[in-house]
gemmi code that builds the backbone of each chain (N, CA, C; Angstrom):
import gemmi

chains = {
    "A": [
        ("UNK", (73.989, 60.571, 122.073), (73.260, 61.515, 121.204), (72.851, 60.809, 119.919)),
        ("UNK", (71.669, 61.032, 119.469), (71.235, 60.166, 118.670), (71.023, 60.807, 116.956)),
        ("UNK", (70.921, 62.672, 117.673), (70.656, 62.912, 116.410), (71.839, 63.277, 115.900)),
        ("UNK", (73.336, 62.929, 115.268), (74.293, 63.006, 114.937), (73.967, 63.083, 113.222)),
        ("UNK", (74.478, 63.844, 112.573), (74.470, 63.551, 111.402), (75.533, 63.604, 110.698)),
        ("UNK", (75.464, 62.928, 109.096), (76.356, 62.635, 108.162), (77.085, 63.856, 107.459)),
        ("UNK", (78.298, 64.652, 107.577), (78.571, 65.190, 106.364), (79.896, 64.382, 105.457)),
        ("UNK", (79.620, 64.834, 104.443), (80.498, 64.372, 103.273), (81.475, 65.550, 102.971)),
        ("UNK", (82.486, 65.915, 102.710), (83.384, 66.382, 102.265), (84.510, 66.198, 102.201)),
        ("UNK", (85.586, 67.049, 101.319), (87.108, 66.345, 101.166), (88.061, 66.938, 102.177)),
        ("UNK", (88.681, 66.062, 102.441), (89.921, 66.991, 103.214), (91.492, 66.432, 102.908)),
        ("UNK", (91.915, 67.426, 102.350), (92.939, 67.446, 101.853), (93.024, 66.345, 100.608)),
        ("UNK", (91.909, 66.778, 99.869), (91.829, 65.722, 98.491), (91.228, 64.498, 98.705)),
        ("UNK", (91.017, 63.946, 100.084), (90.335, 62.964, 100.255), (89.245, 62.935, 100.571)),
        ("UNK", (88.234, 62.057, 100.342), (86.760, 62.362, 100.376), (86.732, 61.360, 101.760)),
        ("UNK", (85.480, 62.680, 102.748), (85.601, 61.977, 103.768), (83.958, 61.936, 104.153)),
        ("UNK", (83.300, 60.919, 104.642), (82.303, 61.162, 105.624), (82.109, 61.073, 106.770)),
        ("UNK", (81.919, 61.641, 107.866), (82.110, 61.784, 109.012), (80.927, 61.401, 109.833)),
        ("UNK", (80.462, 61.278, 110.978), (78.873, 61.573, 111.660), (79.323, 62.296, 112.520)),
        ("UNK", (78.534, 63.404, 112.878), (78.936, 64.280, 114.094), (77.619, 64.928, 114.302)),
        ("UNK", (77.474, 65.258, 115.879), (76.666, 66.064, 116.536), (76.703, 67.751, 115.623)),
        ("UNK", (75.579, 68.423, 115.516), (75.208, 69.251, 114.486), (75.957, 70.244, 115.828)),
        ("UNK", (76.358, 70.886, 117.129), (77.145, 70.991, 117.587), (78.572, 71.398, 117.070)),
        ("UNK", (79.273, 69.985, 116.625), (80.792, 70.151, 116.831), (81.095, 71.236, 115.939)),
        ("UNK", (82.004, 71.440, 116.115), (82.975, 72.581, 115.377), (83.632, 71.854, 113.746)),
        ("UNK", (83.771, 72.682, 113.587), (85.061, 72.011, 111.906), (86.230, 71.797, 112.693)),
        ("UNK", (86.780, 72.292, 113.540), (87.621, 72.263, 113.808), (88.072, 70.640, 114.945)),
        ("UNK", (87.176, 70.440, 115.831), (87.040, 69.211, 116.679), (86.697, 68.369, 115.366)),
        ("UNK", (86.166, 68.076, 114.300), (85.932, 67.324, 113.512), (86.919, 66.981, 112.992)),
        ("UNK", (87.691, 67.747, 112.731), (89.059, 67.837, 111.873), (90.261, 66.607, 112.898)),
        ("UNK", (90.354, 67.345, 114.131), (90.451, 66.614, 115.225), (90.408, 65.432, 115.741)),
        ("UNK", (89.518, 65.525, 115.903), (88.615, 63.838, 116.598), (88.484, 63.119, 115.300)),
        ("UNK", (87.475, 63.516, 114.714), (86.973, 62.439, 113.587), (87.717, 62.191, 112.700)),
        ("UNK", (88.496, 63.273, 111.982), (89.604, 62.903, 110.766), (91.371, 62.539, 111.614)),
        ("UNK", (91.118, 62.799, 112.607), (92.399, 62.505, 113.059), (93.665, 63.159, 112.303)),
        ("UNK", (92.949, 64.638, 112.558), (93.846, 65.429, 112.093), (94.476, 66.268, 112.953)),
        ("UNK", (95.144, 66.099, 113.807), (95.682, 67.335, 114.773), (96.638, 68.475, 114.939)),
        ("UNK", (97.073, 68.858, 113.576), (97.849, 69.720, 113.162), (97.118, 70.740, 113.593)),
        ("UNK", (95.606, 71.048, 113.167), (94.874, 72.383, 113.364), (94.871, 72.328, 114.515)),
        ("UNK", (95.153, 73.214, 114.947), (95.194, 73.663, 117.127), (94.244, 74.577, 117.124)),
        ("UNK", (93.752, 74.291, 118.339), (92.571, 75.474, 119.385), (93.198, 76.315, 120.016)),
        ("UNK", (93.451, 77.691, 119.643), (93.697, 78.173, 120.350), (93.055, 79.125, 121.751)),
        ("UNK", (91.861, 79.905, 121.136), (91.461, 80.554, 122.021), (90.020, 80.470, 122.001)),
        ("UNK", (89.486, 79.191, 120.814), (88.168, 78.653, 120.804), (87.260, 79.921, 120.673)),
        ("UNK", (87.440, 81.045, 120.053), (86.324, 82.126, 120.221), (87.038, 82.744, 118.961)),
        ("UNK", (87.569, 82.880, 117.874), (87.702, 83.521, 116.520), (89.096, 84.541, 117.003)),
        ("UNK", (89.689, 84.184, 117.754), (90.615, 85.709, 118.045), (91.727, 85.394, 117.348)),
        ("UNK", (92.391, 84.252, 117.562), (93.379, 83.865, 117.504), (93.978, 83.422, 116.327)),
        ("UNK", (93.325, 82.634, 115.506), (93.647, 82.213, 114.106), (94.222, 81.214, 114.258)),
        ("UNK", (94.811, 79.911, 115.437), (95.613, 78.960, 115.182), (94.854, 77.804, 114.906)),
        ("UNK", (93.413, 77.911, 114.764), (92.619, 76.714, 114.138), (92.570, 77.256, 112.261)),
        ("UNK", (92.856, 77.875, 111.887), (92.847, 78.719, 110.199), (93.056, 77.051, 109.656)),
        ("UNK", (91.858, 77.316, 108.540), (92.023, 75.904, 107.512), (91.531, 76.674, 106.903)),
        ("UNK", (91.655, 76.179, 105.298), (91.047, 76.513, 104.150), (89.655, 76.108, 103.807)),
        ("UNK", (88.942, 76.527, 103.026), (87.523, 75.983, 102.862), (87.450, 76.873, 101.693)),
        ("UNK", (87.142, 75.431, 100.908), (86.831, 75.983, 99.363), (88.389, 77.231, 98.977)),
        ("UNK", (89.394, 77.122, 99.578), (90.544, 77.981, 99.747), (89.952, 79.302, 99.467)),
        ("UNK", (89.316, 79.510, 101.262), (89.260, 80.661, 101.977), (89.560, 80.423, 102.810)),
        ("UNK", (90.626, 81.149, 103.707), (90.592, 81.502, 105.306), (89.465, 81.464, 106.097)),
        ("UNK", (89.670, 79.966, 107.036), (88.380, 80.496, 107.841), (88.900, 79.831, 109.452)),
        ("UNK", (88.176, 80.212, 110.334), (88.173, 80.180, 111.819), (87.950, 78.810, 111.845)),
        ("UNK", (88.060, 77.729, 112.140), (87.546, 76.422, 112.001), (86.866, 76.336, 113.410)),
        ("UNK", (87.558, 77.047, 114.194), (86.765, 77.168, 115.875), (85.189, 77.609, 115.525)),
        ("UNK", (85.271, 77.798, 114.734), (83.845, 79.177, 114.505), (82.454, 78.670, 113.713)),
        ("UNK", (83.326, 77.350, 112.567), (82.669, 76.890, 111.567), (81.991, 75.959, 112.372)),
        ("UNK", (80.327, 75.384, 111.918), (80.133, 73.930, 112.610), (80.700, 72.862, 111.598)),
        ("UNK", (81.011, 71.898, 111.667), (81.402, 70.947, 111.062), (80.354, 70.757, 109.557)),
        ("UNK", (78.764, 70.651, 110.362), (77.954, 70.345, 108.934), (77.727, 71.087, 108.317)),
        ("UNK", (78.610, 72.574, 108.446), (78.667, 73.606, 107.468), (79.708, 73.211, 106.430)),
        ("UNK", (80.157, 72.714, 106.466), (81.753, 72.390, 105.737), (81.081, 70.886, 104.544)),
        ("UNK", (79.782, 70.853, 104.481), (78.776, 69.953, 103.954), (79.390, 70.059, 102.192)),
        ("UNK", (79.785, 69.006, 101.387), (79.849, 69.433, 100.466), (81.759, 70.208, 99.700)),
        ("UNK", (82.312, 71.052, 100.591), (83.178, 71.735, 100.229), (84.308, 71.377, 100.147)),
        ("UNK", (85.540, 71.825, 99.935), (87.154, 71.459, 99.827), (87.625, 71.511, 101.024)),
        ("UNK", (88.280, 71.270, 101.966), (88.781, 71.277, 103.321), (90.742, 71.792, 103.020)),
        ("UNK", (90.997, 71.737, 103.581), (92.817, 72.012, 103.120), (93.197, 71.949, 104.849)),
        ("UNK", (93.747, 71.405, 104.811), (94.997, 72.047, 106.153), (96.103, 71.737, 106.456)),
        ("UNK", (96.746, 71.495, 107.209), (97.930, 71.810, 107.090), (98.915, 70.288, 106.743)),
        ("UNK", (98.229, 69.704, 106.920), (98.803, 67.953, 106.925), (99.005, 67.521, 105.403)),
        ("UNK", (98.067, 68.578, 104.513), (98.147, 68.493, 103.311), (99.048, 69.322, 102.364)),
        ("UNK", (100.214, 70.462, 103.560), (100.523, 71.016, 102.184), (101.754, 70.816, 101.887)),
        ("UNK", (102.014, 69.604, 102.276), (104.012, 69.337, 101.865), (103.235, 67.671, 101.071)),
        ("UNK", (104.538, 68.206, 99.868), (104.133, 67.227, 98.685), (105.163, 66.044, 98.912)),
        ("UNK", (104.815, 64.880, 99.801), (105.473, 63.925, 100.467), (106.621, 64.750, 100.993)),
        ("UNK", (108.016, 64.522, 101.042), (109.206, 64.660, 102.062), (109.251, 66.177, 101.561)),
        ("UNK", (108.818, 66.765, 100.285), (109.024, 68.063, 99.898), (108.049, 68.999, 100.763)),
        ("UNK", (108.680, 70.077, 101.652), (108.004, 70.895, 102.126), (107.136, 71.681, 101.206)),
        ("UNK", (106.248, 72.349, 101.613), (105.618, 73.656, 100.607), (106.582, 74.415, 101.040)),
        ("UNK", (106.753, 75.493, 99.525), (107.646, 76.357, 99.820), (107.414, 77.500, 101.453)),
        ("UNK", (106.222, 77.661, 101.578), (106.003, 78.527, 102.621), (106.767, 77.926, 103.877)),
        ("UNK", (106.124, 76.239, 103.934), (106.855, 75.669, 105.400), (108.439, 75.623, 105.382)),
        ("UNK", (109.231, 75.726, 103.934), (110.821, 75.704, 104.167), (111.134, 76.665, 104.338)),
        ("UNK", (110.435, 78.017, 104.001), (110.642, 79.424, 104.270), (110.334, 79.418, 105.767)),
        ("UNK", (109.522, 79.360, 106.612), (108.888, 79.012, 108.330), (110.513, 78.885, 108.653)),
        ("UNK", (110.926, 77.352, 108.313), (111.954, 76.523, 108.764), (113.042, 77.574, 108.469)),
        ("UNK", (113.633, 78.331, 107.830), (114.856, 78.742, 106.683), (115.264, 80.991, 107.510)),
        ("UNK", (113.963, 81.020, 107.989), (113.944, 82.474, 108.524), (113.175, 82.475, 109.848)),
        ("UNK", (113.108, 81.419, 110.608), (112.826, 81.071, 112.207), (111.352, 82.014, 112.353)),
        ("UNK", (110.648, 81.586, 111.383), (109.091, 81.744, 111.415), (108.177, 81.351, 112.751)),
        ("UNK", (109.029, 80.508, 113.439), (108.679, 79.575, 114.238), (108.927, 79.465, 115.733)),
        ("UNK", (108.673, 79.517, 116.625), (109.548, 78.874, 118.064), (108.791, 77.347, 118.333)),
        ("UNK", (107.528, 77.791, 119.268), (106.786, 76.534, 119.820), (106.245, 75.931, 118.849)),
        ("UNK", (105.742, 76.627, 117.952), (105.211, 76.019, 116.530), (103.563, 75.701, 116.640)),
        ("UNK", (102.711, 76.435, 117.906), (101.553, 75.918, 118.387), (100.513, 77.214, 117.118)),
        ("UNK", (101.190, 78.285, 116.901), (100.202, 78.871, 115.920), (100.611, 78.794, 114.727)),
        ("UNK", (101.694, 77.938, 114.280), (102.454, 78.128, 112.671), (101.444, 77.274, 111.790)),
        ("UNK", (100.545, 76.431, 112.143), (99.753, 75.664, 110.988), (98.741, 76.609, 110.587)),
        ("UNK", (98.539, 77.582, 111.635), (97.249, 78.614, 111.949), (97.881, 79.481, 110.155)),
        ("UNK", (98.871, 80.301, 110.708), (99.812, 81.077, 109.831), (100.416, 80.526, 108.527)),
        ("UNK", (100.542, 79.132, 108.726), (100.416, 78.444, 106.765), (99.614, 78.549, 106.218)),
        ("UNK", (98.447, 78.193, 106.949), (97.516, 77.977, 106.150), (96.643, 79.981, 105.900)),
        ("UNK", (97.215, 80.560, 106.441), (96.824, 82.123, 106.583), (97.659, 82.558, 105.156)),
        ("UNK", (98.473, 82.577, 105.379), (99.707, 82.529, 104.372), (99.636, 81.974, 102.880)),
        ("UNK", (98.854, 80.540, 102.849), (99.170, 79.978, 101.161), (97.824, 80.770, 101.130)),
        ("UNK", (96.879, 80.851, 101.810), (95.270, 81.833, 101.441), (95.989, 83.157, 100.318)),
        ("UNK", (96.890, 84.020, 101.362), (97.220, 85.535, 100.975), (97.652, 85.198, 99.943)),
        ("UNK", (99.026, 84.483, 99.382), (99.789, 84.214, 98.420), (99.102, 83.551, 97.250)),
        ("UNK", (98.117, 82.602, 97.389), (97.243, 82.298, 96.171), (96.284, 83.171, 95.806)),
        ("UNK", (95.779, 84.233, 96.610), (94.875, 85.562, 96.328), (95.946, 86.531, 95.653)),
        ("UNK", (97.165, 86.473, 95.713), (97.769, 87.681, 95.295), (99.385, 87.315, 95.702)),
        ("UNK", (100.046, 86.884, 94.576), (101.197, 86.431, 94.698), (102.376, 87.195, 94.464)),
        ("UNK", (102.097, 88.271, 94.251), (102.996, 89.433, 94.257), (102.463, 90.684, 95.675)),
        ("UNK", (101.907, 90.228, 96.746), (101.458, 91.049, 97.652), (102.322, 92.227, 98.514)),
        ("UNK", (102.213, 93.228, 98.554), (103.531, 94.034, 98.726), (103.539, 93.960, 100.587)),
        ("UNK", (104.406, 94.385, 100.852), (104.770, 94.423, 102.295), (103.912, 94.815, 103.195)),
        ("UNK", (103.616, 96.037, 102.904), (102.288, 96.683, 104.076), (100.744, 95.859, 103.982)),
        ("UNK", (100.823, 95.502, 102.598), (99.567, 94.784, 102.355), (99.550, 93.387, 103.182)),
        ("UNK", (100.637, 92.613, 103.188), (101.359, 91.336, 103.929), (100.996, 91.746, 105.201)),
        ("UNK", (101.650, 92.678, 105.906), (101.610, 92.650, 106.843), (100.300, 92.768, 107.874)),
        ("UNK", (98.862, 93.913, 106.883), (97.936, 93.886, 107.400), (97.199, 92.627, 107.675)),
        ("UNK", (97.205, 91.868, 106.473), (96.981, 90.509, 106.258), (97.354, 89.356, 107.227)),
        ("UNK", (98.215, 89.461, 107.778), (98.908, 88.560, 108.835), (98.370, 88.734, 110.101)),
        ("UNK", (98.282, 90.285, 110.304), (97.881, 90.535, 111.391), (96.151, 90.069, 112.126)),
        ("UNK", (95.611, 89.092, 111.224), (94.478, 88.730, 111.815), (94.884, 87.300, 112.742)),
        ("UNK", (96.476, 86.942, 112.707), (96.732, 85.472, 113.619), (97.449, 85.807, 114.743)),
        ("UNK", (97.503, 85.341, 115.804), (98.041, 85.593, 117.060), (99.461, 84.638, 117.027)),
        ("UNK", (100.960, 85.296, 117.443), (101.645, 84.456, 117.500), (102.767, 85.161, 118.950)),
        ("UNK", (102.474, 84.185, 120.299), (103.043, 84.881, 121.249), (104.917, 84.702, 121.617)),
        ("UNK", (105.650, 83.624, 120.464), (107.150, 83.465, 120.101), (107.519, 84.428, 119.695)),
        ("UNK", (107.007, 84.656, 118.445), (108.195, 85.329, 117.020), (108.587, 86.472, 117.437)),
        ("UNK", (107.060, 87.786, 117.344), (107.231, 88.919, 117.677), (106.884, 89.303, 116.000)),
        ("UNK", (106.177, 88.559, 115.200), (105.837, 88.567, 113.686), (106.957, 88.692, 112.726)),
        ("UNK", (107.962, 89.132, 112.897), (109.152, 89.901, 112.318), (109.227, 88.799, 111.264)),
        ("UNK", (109.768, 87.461, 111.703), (110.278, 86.644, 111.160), (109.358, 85.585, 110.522)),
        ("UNK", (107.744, 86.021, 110.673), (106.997, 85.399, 109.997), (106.589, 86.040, 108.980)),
        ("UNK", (106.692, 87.356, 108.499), (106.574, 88.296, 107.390), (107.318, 88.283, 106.987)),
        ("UNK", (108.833, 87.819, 107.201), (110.142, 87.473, 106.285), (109.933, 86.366, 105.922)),
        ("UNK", (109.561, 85.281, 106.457), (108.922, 83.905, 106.005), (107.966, 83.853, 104.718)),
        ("UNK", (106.990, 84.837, 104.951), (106.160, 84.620, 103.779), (106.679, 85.605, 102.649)),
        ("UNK", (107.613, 86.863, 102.884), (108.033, 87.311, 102.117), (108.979, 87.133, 100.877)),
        ("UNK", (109.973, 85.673, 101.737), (110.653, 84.770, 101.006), (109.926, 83.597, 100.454)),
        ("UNK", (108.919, 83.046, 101.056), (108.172, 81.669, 100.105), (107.460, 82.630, 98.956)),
        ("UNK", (106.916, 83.872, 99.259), (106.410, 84.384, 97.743), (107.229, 84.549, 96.889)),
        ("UNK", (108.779, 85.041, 97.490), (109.743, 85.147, 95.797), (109.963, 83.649, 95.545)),
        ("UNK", (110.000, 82.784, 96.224), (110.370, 81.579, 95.729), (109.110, 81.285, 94.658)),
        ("UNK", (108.344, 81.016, 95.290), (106.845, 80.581, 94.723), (106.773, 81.471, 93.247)),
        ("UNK", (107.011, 82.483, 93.320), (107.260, 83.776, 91.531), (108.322, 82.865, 90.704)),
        ("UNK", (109.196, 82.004, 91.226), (110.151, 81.830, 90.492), (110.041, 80.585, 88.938)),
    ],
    "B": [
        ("UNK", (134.767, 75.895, 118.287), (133.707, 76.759, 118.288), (133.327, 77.310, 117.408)),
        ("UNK", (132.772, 76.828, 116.385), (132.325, 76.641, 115.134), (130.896, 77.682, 115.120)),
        ("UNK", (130.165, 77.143, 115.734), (129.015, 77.685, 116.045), (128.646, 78.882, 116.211)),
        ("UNK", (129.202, 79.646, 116.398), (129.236, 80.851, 117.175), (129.018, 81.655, 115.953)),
        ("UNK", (128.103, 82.693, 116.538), (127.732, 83.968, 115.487), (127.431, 83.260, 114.014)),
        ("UNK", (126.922, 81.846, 114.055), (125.909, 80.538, 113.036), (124.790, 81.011, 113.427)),
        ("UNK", (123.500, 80.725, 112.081), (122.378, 80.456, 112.571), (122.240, 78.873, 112.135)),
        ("UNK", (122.121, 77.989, 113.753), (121.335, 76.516, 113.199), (119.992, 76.109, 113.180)),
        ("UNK", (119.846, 75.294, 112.379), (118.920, 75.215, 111.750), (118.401, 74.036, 112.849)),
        ("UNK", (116.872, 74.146, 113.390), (116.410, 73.337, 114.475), (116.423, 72.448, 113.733)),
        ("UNK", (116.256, 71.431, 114.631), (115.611, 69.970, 114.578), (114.190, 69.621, 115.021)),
        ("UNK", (113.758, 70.487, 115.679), (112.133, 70.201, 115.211), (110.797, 70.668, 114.909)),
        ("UNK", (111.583, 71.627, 113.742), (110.813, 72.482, 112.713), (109.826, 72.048, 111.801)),
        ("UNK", (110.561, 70.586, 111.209), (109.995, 69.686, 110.487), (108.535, 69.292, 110.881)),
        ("UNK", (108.488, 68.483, 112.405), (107.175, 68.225, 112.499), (106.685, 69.198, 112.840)),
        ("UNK", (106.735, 70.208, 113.149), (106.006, 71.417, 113.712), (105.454, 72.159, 112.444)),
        ("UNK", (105.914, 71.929, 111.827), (105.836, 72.706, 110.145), (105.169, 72.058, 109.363)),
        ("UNK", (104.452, 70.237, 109.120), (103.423, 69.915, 108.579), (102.195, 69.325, 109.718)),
        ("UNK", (102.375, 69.432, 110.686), (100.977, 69.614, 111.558), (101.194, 67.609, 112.235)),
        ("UNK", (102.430, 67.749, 112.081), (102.667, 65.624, 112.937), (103.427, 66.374, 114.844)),
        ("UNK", (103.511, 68.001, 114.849), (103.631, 67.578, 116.166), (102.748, 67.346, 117.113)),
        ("UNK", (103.265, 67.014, 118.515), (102.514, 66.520, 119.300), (102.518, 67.593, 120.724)),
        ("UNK", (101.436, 68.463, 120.794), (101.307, 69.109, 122.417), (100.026, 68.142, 122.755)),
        ("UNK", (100.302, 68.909, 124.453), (99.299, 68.562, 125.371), (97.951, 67.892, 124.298)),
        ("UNK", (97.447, 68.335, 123.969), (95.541, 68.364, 123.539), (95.807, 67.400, 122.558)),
        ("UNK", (96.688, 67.234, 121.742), (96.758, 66.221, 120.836), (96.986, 64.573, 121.197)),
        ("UNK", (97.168, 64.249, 122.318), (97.330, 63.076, 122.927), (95.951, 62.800, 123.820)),
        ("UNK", (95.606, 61.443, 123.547), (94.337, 61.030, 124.473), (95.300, 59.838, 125.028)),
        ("UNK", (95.014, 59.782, 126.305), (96.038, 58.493, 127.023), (94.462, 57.480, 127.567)),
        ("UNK", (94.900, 56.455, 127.797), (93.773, 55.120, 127.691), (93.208, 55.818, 128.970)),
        ("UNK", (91.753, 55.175, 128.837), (90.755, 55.845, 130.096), (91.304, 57.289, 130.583)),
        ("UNK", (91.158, 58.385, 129.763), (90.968, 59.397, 130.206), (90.025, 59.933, 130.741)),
        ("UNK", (89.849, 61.280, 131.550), (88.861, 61.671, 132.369), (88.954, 62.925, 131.775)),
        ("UNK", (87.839, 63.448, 131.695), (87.438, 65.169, 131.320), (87.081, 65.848, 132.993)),
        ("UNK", (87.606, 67.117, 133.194), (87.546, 67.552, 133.776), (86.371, 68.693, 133.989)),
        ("UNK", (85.600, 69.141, 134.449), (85.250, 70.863, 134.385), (85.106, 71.806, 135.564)),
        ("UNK", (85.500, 72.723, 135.932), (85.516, 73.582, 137.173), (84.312, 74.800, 136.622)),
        ("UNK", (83.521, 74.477, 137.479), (82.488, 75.212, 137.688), (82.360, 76.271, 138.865)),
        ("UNK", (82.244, 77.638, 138.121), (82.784, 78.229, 139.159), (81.161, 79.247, 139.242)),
        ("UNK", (80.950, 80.023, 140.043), (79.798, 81.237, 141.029), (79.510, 81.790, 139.627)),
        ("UNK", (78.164, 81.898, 139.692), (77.744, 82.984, 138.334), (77.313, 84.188, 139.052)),
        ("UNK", (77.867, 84.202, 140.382), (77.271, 85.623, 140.964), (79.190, 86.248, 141.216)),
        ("UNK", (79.222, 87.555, 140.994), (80.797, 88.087, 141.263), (81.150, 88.426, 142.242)),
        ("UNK", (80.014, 88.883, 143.154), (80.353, 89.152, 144.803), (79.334, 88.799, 145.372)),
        ("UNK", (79.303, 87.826, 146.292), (78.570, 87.161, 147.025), (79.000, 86.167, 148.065)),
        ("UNK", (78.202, 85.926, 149.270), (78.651, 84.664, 149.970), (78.334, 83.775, 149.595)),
        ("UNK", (79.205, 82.678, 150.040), (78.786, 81.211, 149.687), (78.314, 80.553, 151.002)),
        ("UNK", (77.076, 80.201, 150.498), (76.597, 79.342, 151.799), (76.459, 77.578, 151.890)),
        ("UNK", (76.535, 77.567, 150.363), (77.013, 75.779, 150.449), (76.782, 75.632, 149.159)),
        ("UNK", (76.850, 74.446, 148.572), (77.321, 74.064, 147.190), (76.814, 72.188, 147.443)),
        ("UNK", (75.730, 72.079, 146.527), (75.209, 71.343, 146.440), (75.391, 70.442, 144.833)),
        ("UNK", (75.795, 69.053, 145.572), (76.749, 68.063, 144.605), (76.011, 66.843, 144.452)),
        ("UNK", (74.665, 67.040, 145.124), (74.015, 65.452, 144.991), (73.453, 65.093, 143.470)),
        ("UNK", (73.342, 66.116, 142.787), (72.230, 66.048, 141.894), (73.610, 65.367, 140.477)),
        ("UNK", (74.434, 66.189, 141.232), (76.179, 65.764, 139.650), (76.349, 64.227, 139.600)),
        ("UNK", (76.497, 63.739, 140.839), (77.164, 62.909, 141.161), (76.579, 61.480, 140.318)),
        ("UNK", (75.157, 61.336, 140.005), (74.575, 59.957, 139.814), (74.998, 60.264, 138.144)),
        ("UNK", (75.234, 61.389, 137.987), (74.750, 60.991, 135.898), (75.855, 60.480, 135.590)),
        ("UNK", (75.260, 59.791, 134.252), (76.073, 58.670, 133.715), (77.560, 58.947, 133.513)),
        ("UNK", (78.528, 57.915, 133.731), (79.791, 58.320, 133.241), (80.917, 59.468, 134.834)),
        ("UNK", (79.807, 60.211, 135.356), (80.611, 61.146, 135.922), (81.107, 60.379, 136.964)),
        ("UNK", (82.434, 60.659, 137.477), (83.475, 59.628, 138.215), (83.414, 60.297, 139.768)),
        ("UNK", (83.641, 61.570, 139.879), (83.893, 62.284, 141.190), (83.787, 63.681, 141.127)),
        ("UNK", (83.144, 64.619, 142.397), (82.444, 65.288, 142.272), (83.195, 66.691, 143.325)),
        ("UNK", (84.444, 67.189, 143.030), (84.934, 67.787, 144.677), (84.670, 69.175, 144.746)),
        ("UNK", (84.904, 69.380, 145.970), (84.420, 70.735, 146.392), (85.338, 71.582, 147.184)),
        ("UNK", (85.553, 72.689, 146.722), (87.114, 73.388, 147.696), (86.333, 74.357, 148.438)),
    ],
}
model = gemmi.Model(1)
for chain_id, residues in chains.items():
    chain = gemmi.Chain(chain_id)
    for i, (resn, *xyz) in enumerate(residues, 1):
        res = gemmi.Residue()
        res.name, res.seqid = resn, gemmi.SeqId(i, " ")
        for name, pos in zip(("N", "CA", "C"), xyz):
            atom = gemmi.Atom()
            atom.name, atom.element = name, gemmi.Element(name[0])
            atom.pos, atom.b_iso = gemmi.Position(*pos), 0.0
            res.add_atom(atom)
        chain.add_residue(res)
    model.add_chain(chain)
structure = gemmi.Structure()
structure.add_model(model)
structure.setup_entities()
């Protein structure tokens, strides 16, 4: 393919340029080209939420985005949010209240998660919970991922 | 029996929790092959044969089967 083109943007603070077919996804870009594979595919059609990266820190579908939309903007995901050996508080909360089993939608749900908590860091329970409910997670049973983020927000207040 | 009525704390939460683990899709092994199953765009119908000559020459494609 010949007509591939250039985008420029950062991901995870680093400035990246990529070439990709006007095609790919943000998410296969993220993937393939940045050699980032934390973000997972889950159901490749917006249902699921386990591709969720930040952009410009908004929640977005990365399955959904094309790559040369992401032209220009902030990227975030999940490879970026533990500050060397220090977890983000959200991922020691994951780890600390079994947020987690297979762990195939939890990057989906961090990165869902530091979105809610930097929009509103005092977010009350029912509000949390509606909020969550846009990611698919077929382990937990959610319980223990709304105690997860319920505990990284008091930490994070502190 | 220490353990008992404990919650322990996994061992591999860590990579699962900044995006270094590893499933299926995240591994490319040397000379890999892509697959695709192409299946009837009609929902009830007979099949009267299935024609593979035209797949088989383009570039790259390895093998062509038919069940």
């Amino acid at each position: 393919m010949s007509d591939r083109q250039d985008v420029t943007f950062t991901v995870n603070g680093e400035e990246r340029v990529i070439r990709v077919e006007p095609r790919r996804s943000l998410a296969d870009a993220l993937r393939e080209d940045c050699g980032l594979t934390g973000t997972h595919f889950g159901c490749e059609h917006g249902v699921c939420g386990a591709c969720t990266v930040l952009v410009d820190d908004k929640p977005v579908r990365s399955c959904l985005m094309f790559a040369l939309q992401a032209e220009g903007t902030r990227v975030r995901t999940v490879e970026g949010l533990a500050d060397g050996d220090k977890l983000h508080p959200l991922q020691q909360a994951f780890w600390d209240h079994h947020g987690l089993q297979c762990g195939f939608c939890t990057p989906g749900f961090l990165m869902l998660a530091v979105s809610i908590l930097e929009r509103d860091p005092d977010i009350a329970e029912p509000e949390l919970r509606e909020a969550l409910s846009s990611n698919l997670c077929r382990c937990t049973g959610y319980q223990n991922i709304l105690k997860s983020v319920l505990a990284a927000a008091a930490e994070m207040r502190k | 029996m220490s353990l008992i009525g404990q919650s322990v704390k996994r061992l591999e939460d860590r990579p699962l929790l900044t995006g270094s683990g590893r499933f299926a899709a995240d591994i490319t092994p040397p000379d890999v092959l892509y697959m695709r199953v192409v299946r009837s765009p009609v929902a009830f119908g007979r099949l009267t044969g299935i024609r593979t000559a035209e797949a088989l020459p383009h570039p790259g494609a390895v093998a062509v089967w038919t069940a």
